[in-house]
BAGU-591058 format. One record per residue (C-alpha): residue in one letter; x, y, z. Coordinates in steps of 0.02 Angstrom, whole numbers. Each point is the difference from the previous one (the first is absolute). Example, Ala and Ser with C-alpha at 12.3 -4.5 7.8 and 13.67 -1.06 7.14 Angstrom:
2
(A (615 -225 390))
(S (69 172 -33))
END
This chain:
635
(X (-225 -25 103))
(X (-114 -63 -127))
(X (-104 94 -98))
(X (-170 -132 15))
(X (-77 54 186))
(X (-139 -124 45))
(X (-71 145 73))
(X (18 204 -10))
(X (172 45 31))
(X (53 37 186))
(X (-139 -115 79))
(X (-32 -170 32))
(X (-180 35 -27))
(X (-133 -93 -11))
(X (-8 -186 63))
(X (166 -37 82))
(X (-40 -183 -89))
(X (-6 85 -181))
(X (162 97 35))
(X (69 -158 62))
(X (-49 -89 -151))
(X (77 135 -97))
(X (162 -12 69))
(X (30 -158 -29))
(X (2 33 -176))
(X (106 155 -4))
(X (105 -11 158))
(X (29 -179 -3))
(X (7 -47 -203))
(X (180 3 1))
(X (62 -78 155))
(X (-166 -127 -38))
(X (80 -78 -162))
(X (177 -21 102))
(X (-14 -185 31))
(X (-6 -25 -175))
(X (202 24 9))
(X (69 40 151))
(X (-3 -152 98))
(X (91 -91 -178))
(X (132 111 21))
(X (43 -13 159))
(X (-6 -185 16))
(X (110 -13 -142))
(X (125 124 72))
(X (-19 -109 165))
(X (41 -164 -123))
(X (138 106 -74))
(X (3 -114 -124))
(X (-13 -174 79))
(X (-128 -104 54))
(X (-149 74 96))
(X (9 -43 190))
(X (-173 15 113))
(X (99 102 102))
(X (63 135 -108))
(X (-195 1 -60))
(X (-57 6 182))
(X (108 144 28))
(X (-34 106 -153))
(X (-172 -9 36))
(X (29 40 194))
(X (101 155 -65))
(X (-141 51 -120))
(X (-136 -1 121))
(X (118 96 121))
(X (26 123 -130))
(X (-192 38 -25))
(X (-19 5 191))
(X (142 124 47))
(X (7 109 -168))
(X (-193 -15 -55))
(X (-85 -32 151))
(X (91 119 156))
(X (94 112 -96))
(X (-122 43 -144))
(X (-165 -38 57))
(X (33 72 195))
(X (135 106 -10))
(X (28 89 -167))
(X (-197 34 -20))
(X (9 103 121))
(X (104 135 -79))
(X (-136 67 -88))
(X (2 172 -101))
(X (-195 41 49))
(X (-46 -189 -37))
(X (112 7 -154))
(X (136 -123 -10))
(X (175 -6 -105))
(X (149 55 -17))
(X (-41 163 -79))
(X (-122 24 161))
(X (129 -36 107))
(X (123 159 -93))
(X (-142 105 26))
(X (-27 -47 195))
(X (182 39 14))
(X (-7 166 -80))
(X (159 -56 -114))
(X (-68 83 -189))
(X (69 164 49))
(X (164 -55 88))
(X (157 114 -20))
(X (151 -56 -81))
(X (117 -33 157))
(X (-123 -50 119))
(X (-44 -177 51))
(X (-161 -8 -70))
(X (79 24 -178))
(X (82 -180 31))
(X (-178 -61 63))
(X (-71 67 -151))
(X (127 -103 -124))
(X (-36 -163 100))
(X (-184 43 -4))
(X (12 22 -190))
(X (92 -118 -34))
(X (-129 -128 97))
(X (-146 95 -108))
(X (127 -62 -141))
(X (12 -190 39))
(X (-187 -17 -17))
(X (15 40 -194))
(X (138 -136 -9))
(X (-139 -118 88))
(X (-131 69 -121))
(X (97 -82 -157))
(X (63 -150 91))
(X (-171 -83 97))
(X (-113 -9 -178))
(X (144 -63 -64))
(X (24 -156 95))
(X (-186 -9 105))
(X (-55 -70 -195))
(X (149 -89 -63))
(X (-13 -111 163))
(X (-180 -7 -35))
(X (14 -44 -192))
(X (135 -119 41))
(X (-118 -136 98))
(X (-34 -35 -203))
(X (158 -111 6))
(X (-42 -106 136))
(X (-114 -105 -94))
(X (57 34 -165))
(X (183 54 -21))
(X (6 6 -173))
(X (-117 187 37))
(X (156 65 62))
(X (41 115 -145))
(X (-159 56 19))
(X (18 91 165))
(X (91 142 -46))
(X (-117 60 -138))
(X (-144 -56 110))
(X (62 129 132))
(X (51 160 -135))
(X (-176 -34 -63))
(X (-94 4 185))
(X (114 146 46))
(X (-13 123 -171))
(X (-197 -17 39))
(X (3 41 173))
(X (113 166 -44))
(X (-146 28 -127))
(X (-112 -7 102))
(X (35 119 126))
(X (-45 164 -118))
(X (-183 -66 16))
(X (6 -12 159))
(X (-14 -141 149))
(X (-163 39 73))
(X (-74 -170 -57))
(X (146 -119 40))
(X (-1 138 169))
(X (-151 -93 60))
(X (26 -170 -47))
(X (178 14 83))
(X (-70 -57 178))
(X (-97 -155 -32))
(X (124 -75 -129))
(X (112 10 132))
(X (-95 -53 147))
(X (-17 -140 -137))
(X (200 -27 -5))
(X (32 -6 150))
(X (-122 -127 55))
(X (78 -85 -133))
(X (171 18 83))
(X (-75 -55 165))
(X (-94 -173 -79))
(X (173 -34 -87))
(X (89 15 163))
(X (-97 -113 87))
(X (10 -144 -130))
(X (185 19 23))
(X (-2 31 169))
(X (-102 -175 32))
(X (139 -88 -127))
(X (119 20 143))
(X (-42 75 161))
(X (180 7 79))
(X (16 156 -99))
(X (-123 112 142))
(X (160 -31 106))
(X (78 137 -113))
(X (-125 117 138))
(X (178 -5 115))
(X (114 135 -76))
(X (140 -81 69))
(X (-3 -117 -179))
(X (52 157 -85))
(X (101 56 124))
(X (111 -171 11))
(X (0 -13 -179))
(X (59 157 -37))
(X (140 -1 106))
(X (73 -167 -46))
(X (-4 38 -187))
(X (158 101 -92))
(X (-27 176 -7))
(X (-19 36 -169))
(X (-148 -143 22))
(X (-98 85 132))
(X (11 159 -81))
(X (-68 -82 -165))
(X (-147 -63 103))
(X (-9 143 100))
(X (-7 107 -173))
(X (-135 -147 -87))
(X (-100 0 155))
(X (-17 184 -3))
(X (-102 -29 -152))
(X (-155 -73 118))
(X (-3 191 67))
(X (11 120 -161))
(X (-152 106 -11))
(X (-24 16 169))
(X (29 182 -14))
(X (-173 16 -80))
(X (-69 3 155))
(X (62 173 56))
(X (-23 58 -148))
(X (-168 -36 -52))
(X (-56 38 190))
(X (-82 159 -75))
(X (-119 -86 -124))
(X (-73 -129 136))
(X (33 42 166))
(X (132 -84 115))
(X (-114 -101 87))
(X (-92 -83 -169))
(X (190 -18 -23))
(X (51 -106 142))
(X (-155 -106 -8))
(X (14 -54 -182))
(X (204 -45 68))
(X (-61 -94 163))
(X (-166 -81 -43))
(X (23 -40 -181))
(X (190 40 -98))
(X (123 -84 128))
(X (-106 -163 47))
(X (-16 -45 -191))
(X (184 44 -54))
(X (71 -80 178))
(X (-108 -169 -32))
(X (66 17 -195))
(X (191 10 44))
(X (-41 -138 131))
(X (-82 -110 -131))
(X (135 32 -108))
(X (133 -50 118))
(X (-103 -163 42))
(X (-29 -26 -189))
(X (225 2 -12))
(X (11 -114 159))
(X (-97 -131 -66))
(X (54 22 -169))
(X (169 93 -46))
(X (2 -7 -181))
(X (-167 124 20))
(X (152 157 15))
(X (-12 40 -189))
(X (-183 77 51))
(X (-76 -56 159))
(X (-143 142 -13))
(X (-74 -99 -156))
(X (33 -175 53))
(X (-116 22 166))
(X (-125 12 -119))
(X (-77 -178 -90))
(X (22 15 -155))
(X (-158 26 -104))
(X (15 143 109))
(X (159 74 -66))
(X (-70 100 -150))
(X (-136 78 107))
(X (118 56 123))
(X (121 55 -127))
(X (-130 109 -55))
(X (-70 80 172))
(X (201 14 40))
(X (9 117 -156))
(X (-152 95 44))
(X (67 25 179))
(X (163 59 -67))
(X (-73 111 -120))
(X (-97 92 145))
(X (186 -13 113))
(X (60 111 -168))
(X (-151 106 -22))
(X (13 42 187))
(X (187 45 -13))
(X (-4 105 -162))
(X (-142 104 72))
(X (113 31 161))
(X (132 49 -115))
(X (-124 137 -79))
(X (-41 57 178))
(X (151 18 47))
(X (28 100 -150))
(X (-116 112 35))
(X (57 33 180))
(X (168 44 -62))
(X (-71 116 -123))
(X (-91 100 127))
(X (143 5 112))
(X (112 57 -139))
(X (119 -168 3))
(X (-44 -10 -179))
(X (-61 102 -165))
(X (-179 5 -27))
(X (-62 -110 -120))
(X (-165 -46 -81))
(X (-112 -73 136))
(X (-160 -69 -64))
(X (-148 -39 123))
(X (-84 -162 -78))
(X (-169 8 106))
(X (-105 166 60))
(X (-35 -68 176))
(X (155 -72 65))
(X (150 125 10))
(X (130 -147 23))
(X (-20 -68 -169))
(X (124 76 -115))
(X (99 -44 -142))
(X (176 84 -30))
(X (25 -54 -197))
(X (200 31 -3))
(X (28 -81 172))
(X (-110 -147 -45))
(X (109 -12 -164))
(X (164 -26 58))
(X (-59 -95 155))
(X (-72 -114 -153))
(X (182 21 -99))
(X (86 -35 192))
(X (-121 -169 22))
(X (22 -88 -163))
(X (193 46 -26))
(X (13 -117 159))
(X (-120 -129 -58))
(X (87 -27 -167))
(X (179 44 102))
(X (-17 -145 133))
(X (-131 -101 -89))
(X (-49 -122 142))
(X (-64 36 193))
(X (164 -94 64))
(X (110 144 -76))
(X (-113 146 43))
(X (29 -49 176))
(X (158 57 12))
(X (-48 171 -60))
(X (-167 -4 114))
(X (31 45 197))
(X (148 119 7))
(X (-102 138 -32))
(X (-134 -31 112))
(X (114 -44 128))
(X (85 164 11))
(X (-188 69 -10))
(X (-32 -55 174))
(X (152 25 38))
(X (-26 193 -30))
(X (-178 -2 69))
(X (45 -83 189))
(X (128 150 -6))
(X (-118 137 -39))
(X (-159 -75 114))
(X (131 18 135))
(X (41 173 -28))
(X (-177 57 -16))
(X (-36 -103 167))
(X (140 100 84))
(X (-86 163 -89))
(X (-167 -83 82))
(X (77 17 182))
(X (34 -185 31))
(X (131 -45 116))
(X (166 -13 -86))
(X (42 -157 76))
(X (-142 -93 -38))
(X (0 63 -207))
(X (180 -50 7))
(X (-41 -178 85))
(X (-130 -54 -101))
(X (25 104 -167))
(X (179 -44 18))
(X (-60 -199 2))
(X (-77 1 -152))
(X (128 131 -96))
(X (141 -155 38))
(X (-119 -137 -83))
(X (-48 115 -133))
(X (199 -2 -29))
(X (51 -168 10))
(X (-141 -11 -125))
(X (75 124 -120))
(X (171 -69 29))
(X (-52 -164 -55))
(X (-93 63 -143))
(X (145 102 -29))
(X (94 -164 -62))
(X (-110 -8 -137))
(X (63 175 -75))
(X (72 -90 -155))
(X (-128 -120 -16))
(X (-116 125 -62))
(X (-23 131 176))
(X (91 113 -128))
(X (-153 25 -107))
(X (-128 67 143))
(X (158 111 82))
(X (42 82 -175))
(X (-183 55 -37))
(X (-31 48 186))
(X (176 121 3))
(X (-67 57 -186))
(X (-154 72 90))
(X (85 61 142))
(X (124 91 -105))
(X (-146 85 -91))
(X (-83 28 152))
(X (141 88 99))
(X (29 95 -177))
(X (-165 44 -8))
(X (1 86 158))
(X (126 86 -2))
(X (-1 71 -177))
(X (-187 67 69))
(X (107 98 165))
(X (136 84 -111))
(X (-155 43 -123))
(X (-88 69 132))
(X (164 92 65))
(X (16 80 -168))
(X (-205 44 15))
(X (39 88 147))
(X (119 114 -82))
(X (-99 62 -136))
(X (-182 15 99))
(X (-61 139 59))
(X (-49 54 166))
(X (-186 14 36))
(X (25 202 48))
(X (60 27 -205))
(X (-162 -78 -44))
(X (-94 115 106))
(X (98 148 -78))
(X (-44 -52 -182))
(X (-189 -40 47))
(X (-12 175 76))
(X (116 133 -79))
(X (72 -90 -175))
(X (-137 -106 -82))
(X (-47 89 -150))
(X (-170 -60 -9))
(X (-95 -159 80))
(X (-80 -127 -91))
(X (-155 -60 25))
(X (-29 -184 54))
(X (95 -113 134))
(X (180 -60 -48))
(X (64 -154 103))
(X (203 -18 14))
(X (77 -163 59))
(X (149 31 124))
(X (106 -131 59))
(X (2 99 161))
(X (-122 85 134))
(X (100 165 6))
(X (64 115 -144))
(X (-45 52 -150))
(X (-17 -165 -105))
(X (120 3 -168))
(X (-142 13 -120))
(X (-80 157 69))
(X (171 84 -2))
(X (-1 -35 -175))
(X (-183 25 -47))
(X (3 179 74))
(X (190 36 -75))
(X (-72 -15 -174))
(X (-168 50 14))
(X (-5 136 125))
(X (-164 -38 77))
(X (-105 -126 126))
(X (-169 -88 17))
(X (-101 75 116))
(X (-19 -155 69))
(X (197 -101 32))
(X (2 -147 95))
(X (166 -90 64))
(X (-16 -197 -10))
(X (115 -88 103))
(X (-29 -200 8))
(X (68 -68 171))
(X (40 -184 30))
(X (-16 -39 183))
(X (75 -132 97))
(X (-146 -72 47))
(X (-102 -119 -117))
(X (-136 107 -21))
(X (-65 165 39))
(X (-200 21 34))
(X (-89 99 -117))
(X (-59 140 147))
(X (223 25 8))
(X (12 5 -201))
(X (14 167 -50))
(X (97 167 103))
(X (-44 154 -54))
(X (115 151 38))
(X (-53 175 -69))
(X (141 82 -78))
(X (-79 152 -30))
(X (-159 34 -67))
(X (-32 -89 -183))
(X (148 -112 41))
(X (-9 -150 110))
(X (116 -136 53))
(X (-92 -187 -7))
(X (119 -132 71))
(X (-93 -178 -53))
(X (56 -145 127))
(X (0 -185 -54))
(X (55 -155 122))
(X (141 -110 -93))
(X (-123 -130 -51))
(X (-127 150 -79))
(X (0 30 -178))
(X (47 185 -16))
(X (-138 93 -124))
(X (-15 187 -9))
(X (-150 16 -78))
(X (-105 -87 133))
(X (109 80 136))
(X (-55 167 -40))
(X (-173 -52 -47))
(X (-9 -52 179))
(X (55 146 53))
(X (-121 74 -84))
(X (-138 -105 65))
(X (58 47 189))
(X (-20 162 -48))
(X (186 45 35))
(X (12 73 -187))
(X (-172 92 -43))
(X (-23 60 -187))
(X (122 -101 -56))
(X (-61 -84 -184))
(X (80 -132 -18))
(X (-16 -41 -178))
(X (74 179 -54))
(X (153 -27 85))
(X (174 18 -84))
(X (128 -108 73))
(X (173 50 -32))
(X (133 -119 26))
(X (192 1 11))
(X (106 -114 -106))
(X (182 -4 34))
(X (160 -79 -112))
(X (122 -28 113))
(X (184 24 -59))
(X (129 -117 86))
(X (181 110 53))
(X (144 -12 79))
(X (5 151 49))
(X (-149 14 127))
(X (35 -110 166))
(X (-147 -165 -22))
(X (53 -196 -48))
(X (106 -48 -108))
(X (-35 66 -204))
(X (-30 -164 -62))
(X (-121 -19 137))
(X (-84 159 -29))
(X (-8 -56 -164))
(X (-103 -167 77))
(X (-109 127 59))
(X (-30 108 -136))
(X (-50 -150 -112))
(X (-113 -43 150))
(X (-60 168 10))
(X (-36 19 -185))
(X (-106 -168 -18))
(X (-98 14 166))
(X (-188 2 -20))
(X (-65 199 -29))
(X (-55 115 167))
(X (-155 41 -93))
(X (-38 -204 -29))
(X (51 -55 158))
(X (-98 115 104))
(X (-147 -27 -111))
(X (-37 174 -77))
(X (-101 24 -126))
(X (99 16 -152))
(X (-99 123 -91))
(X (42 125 129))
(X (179 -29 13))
(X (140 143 -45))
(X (199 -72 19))
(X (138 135 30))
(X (151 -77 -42))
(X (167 40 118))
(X (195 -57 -15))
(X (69 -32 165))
(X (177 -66 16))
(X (46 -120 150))
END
């Protein structure tokens, strides 16, 4: 879902090795910089607070690397990549495959639509949470040599973090292409570190046997295992990536960075780590940083910071991705979308998002203040994420025509794990899994607002437009007089008599002799070729319909729709620099007495409404030829 393709969006193009390459920054930044934490934490929930045993390390470990096999390795990287939207991957792919943006209130897709939303929604609560503690675990390798640096790491970590929001209105096109080689670089690192440990004491490789975890496990207390169960589950977070970012590389550049390069290092890593806590216990405050000798702790303290800095970069441009998506398939108001480079559509910058992502991310820095505490809030959400995606990816497979039994069998598998996962992750609600939870329901309260504010709109649209046959009637028999040059009006709609006509010709009693209908359709596809762009319908003669299609992950712009049009010869004589674009803007008034939501959730809406990014600015016409009729319309 990020927003920093290696190649052209929707290919895997060129050299499957340079995609590969790629990936490894994007895909695999976050769940790359995970053994900076997540084997700590789960060895110290296995110690629970006593002395560290080599069999509650061998376990952990055992647990981790079955965790990476079943939920990264089958379920992601074979199963869930291949629930592609057209080669686009995601949750927001995966609404569109099952046709659930339009669903009727009543029906079951309306429930599939909150869980899909509310999935969508999780990822924003991951957005604020991974920079978060991806560079306080990095920063916080300072104390191992020198504890005295530990006030230090907070304002070490504001300072990395306030840049990298800064950064992101100039663009990432730079730190884009140095993302794959620095982290080819890491995770060599990862692998060399491993080993080291790994030769300290080779009885750990008997961790291979999942029976460790398994015995483990089951002869611990329960609210034990589900504390390692829940720490463990950190090896795993940003997984998801991979379905997500399947669009921008390709799944097979995908699956080879994850096979040949990604799980080798971080399994030999966890593995050295375990080894490093076998022969040395007292290693549990941070065993990442004491495989290391130490005149190389500052070095690696640094390349851990610049990993986790790409880990963030990667997630925050998911987040404006996502955004994006769930703009054009009206889960959310438009907003200012700002394309940082001229040759790569994925790059984008959404300033307001980016803001309170930035507001979201540092709020739980300076909240929780060390790694150890953010863990609690990290997991729950991203738990529940694939949780919610194994559901959907079976119900598209049924859509698919697989066999029932088998996408109950084996989707069914993973959909337990993925819950035992969130229930142990659950445990950590008051430990700080409120924080992720109460920004992911904020968004999918907005989002479920959002939509439905834009039906009962819509509803009320429908009662006031026109039908086409009236605006035959005043073209033919009751324009006074028609003016020369082309008028363009915006409708929401591909029938009737758009709002803004109906007023133009109420007040002014006359037409251009040229009128053309705009109508911007999202399809739920991720992109539309440019030969399928524009429809043209002749209304009647001097008045045409033009119905512009965009995919989901398209950029909508009206200007270079029709100027395609144009250039297919679909609209001949049409000047486009002449052209007056009238556009509708609406106030909505919140009531009681019209059937909708709830008034104070109209009002939501209506404060939404007001605030949302302009039609004319968001589909890109020119300003200087822009006319706004403004209309009341109570919901």
């Amino acid at each position: 879902m990020t927003a920093i393709p290696a190649t052209s969006p929707g290919h895997s193009g060129g050299l499957p090795l340079t995609a590969t390459i790629g990936a490894l920054g994007v895909v695999y930044g976050d769940i790359g910089t995970s053994p900076l934490y997540a084997l700590k934490e789960a060895v110290r929930a296995a110690a629970h607070g006593g002395p560290l045993t080599p069999e509650a390390t061998l376990g952990v470990v055992s647990l981790i690397l079955w965790a990476l096999i079943l939920i990264i390795s089958l379920k992601y990287a074979l199963l869930i990549l291949r629930a592609d939207n057209r080669g686009e991957g995601g949750i927001v792919a995966l609404l569109a495959l099952l046709h659930a943006r339009n669903a009727e209130p009543g029906t079951w897709r309306i429930h599939l639509l909150v869980v899909g939303l509310v999935g969508a929604a999780l990822l924003y609560g991951d957005g604020a949470i991974t920079p978060a503690i991806s560079v306080l675990s990095a920063i916080e390798g300072l104390k191992v040599d020198a504890p005295s640096l530990a006030p230090l790491v907070v304002p070490l970590t504001v300072v990395i973090l306030i840049g990298l929001f800064l950064m992101q209105s100039k663009g990432t096109g730079f730190i884009g292409g140095i993302f794959g080689p620095v982290m080819l670089g890491w995770f060599v690192v990862l692998a060399l570190l491993g080993i080291h440990g790994i030769v300290q004491s080779p009885a750990v490789l008997a961790a291979v046997s999942p029976l460790y975890a398994f015995e483990f496990l089951i002869h611990q207390d329960f609210h034990i295992s589900f504390a390692i169960l829940g720490a463990a589950f950190l090896a795993v977070t940003g997984g998801e990536a991979m379905y997500a970012d399947m669009g921008h590389f390709g799944r097979i550049p995908i699956r080879l960075a994850w096979f040949a390069i990604a799980l080798p290092a971080l399994v030999l890593n966890y593995f050295g780590q375990a080894g490093l806590l076998i022969a040395d216990p007292t290693a549990v405050d941070n065993p990442f940083y004491q495989l290391a000798p130490d005149w190389l702790h500052y070095p690696l303290v640094a390349f851990a910071t610049v990993a986790t800095v790409i880990a963030s970069q990667a997630i925050i441009s998911g987040v404006f991705s996502l955004t994006q998506q769930s703009i054009q398939l009206g889960f959310l108001p438009r907003m200012q979308i700002r394309h940082t480079t001229s040759h790569a559509m994925g790059q984008i910058y959404v300033p307001l998002v980016n803001w309170l992502l930035a507001a979201a991310t540092l709020a739980a820095v300076l909240s929780f203040g060390t790694s150890d505490a953010l863990a609690g809030a990290y997991g729950i959400a991203v738990s529940l994420l694939m949780a919610i995606t194994t559901l959907l990816a079976a119900l598209v497979a049924l859509q698919w025509g697989y066999p029932p039994l088998l996408v109950v069998t084996v989707n069914g598998f993973f959909f337990i794990i993925d819950c035992i996962f969130f229930a142990a992750n659950s445990t950590k609600l008051f430990e700080g899994g409120w924080f992720p939870l109460v920004l992911a329901a904020a968004v999918a309260f907005l989002m479920l607002t959002w939509r439905s504010g834009v039906k009962l709109v819509e509803s009320a649209r429908a009662k006031l437009r026109q039908p086409e046959e009236d605006l035959i009637e005043t073209a033919v028999s009751r324009c006074h007089a028609r003016l020369n040059g082309t008028a363009a009006f915006l409708a929401s709609t591909p029938n009737g008599v758009p709002l803004a006509l109906t007023q133009f010709v109420k007040h002014n009693h006359v037409l251009h002799q040229r009128v053309i209908l705009v109508t911007v359709q999202i399809s739920e596809v991720p992109r539309v070729p440019d030969a399928d762009r524009a429809e043209i319908i002749e209304v009647i003669e001097g008045i045409t319909r033009v119905i512009l299609h965009y995919g989901f992950m398209q950029y909508p712009t009206i200007s270079d729709g029709l100027s395609l049009a144009c250039e297919q010869g679909k609209l001949p004589g049409i000047d486009l620099a002449d052209i007056t674009y009238y556009i509708g803007r609406e106030t909505i008034i919140p009531s009681d007495k019209v059937a909708g939501m709830a008034v104070w959730r109209e009002t939501v809406f209506a404060f939404l409404q007001r605030n949302a990014e302009r039609s004319a600015a968001f589909f890109d016409v020119p300003t200087r030829q822009v006319v706004e009729f403004g209309t009341e319309i109570e919901i």
